[in-house]
MIVO-129047 format. One record per residue (C-alpha): x, y, z. Coordinates in steps of 0.2 Angstrom, whole numbers, plus 2048, in hexadecimal, padded with zeros to 3 digits. Layout:
REM MIVO-129047
XYZ ...
REM end
This chain:
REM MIVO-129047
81B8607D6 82B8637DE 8398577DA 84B85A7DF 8478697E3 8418707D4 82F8747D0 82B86A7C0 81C86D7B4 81185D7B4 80A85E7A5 81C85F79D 8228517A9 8138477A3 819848793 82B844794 82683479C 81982F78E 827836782 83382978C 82681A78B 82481D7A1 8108197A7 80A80E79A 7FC8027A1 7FF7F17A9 7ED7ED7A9 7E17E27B5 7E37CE7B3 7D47C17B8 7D97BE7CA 7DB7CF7D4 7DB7D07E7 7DE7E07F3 7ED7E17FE 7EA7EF80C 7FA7F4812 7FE7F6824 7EC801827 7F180283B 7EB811846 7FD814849 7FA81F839 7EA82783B 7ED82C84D 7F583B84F 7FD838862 80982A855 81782F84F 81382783F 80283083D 7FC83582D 7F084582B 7E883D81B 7E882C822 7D782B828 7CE82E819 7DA82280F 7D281681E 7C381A818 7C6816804 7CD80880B 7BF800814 7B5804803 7C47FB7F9 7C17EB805 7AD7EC803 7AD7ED7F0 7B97E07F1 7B17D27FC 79F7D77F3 7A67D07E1 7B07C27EB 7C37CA7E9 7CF7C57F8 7D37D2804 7E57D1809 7EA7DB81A 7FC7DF822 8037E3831 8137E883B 8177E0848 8277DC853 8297D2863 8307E286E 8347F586A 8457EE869 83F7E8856 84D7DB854 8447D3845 8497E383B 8577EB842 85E7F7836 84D7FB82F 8487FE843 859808842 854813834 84181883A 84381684F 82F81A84C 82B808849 82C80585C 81780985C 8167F6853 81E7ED861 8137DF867 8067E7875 8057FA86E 7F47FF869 7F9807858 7FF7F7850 7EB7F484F 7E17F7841 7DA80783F 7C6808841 7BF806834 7CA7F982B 7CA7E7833 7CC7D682D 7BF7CC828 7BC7BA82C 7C87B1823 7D17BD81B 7E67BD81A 7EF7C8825 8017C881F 80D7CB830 81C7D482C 82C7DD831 8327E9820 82A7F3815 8257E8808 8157DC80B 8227D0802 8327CF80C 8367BF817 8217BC814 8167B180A 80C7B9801 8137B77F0 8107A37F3 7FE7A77FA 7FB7B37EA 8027A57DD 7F97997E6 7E97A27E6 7ED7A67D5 7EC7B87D8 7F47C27C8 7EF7D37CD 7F27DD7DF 7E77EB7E4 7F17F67EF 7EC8037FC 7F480980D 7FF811817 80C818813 80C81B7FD 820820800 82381080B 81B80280C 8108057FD 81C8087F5 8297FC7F8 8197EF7F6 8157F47E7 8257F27E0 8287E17E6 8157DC7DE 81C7E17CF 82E7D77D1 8257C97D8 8187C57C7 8077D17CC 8017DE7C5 8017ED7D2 7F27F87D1 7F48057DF 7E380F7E4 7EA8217E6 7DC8277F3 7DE8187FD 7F081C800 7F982880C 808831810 80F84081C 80D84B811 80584E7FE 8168507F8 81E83F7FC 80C8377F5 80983E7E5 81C83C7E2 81B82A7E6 80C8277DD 8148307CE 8238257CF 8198157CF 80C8197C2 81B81C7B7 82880C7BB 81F8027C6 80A8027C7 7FB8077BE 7F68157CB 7E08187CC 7D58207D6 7C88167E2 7B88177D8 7C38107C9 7CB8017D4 7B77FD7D8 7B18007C9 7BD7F37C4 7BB7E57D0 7AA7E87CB 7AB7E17BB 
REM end
């Protein structure tokens, strides 16, 4: 792993950490539900800015997440992007920053979500305008009210909105468990530093077949 701009040992870093007291285990609770963040096709197309080389296979994990989950009765959450025009006046700075989030104005075809990922009857679809699933939305009031402790996370991308979800899961009272082959980035780099990062501060950090093999149970 190379971080700023050094090329540091992982094994050695590992145990600085745990030396440190970083990465120890949050833990499920009773009442988990999956949150599937912002799985649009503006990230697995590659004529979008915003495309992601390894974010069609994280669709597909995905998808298997969302079946595991509705087959043992777990809610599926889902969000999306979306602004009125390209002008994205709901966000301006955020806009500002990342001029790319034009492809989630209302009418462009790569706000949708990406085949095979969809909805299901019934199922919460969070609208928002930041990075976190949580800014100006209500899904910590639907999660309490639902008495949801635990948020499953997967999506696009683990350096943004996975991240910044994650983080405010945590801040907000859940327990974030973020599936790491269900997540994607622009390049490995930022994604296995981000998923580092969390795992150690933030997360408990686990493959796919882990996250079914736990709701499962």
């Amino acid at each position: 792993m190379a971080l700023g701009g050094g090329v540091i040992n992982m094994s050695d870093l590992d145990r600085d950490y745990a030396a440190a007291g970083f990465a120890r285990r949050l833990g499920w609770g009773s009442r988990p539900a999956v949150l599937l963040v912002d799985p649009a096709l503006a990230y697995t197309s590659p004529e979008s800015p915003l495309f992601l080389k390894s974010g069609q296979a994280a669709a597909q994990a995905m998808a298997a997440l969302a079946r595991e989950a509705r087959d043992q009765g777990v809610p599926v959450i889902w969000t999306r992007v979306h602004y009125a025009d390209e002008s994205c006046a709901e966000a301006p700075l955020f806009a500002a920053k990342v001029p790319a989030l034009k492809v989630f104005a209302d009418g462009n075809p790569l706000g949708a979500f990406a085949p095979p990922l969809a909805p299901a009857r019934g199922e919460l679809v969070v609208v928002k305008h930041y990075a976190s699933a949580f800014a100006g939305t209500s899904l910590a009031a639907w999660l309490a009210s639902h008495s949801i402790d635990t948020l499953v996370i997967a999506g696009y991308s683990t350096s943004g909105c996975v991240r910044a979800s994650t983080l405010d899961a945590l801040q907000n009272g859940f327990r974030p468990i973020v599936v790491r082959d269900a997540c994607a980035d622009r390049d490995g780099g930022p994604h296995e530093n981000n998923l580092f990062d969390l795992d150690a501060k933030y997360a408990d950090v686990i493959t796919l077949d882990e996250a079914r093999t736990a709701l499962h149970r």
